[in-house]
N, C-alpha and C positions, 0 to 999 in steps of 0.2 A: 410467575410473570409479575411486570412493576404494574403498583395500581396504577391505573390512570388519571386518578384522583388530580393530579394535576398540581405535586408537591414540586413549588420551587426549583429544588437542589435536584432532585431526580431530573426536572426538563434541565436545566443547566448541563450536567452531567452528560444529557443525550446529545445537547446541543455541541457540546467542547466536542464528544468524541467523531462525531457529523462531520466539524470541523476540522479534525487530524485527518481524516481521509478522504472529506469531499472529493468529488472529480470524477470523472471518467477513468482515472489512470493510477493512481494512489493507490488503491488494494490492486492492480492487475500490475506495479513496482514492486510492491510488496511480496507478492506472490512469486514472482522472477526472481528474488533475493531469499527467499525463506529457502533454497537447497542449499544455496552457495555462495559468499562472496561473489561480484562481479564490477566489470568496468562498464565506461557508459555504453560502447556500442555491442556490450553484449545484452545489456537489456534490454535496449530500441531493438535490434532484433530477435528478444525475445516476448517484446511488446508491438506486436506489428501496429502499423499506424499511428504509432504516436512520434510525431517534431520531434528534434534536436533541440530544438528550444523549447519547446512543451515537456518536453523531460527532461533540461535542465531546471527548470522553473519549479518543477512536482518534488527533483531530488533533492533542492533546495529548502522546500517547504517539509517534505518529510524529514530533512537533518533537522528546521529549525524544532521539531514536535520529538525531536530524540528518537523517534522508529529507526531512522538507520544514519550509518556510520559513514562520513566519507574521508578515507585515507590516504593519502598524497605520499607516495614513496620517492626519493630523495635518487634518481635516475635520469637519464637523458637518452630522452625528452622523458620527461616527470611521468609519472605513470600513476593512477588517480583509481583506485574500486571501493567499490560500495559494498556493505554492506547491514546486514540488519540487526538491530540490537536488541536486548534482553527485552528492552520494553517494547519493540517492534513485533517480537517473537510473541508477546504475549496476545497479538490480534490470531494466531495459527486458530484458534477455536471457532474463531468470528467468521475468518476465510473458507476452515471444513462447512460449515454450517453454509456461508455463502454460495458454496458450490454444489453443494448434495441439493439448496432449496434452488437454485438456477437450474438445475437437472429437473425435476419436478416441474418446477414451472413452466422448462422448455417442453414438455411433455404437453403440459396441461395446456399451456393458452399458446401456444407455436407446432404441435403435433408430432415433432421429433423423439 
């Protein structure tokens, strides 16, 4: 584990990566693009309750941080899917790790 010692670079670094994902919605885009390429309305339904415009905003913010790809194929009407990229892919560790300690924690302080 990082010391806590409270170097600079380390809190910088925690804070950028805070910032690529912040939100409610961010890792649970992610996580809907980590099997498969997708377009926008198959994420919104596979991200229940999030806006069309709250998931236009989040896709936007994850192309500008390079996690995922958005690809505009040359069709009528234009046809637009998302997906995730090598450096996007490189969160898979962060999102295992998120979900086995959300399981635990549902456990532990929700009783499920």
């Amino acid at each position: 584990m990082l010391s806590k010692g409270g170097c600079p670079k380390t809190m910088l670094s925690i804070k950028d990566a805070l910032e690529a994902v912040e939100g409610r919605w961010k890792l649970l885009i992610l996580f809907a693009l980590s099997e498969s390429p997708k377009r926008f309305k198959q994420i919104a339904r596979e991200v229940p309750g999030i806006t069309d415009k709250t998931l236009s905003k989040e896709l936007k913010s994850l192309e500008a941080n390079k996690l995922i790809r958005r690809e505009v194929y040359d069709t009528f009407p234009p046809a637009v899917e998302y997906s995730i990229t090598p450096h996007g892919l490189s969160l898979e560790k962060v999102l295992d790790e998120l979900h086995f300690w959300g399981l635990t924690h549902r456990k532990e302080v929700i009783g499920e």
